[in-house]
C-alpha positions, 0 to 999 in steps of 0.5 A: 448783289451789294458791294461793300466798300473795303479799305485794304490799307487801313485794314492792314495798318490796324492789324500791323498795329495790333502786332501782326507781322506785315506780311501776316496782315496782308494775308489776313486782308487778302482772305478777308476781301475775298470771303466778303467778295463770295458772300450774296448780302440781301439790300433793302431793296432786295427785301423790299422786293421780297416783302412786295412778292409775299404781300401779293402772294398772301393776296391771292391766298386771301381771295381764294380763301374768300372764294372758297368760303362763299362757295362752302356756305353757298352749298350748305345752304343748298344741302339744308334747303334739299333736306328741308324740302324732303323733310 
């Protein structure tokens, strides 16, 4: 999980400047730190991961696909040369 920087103080000064009480200000910076604390934030890197597990994901799609199209047209040819032959 990403950690974020917080400056409490500076935090608290601008809200005491914008007319909050100081004791307000302490509370609203305490609720704040804590809802950040508690919040899963996906990095680069962890997105990077992700994009990494679905490529190779898709790949494996992508050859099964492959497979099962050769396998498809491999029995309709089957089919065809037995129907032609009877014929």
């Amino acid at each position: 999980m990403a950690t974020i920087t917080f400056d409490t103080h500076k935090f608290i000064n601008t809200l005491i400047e914008a007319g909050f009480e100081a004791k307000q200000a302490e509370a609203v910076s305490e609720a704040f730190k804590v809802a950040q604390s508690d919040t899963d934030i996906a990095t680069k890197r962890d997105l990077r991961e992700l994009e990494l597990r679905l490529d190779s994901k898709f790949l494996e799609l992508e050859n099964k696909l492959v497979k099962w199209g050769i396998g498809l047209a491999l029995g309709q040819v089957a089919v065809i040369a037995a129907l032609v032959k009877i014929l």
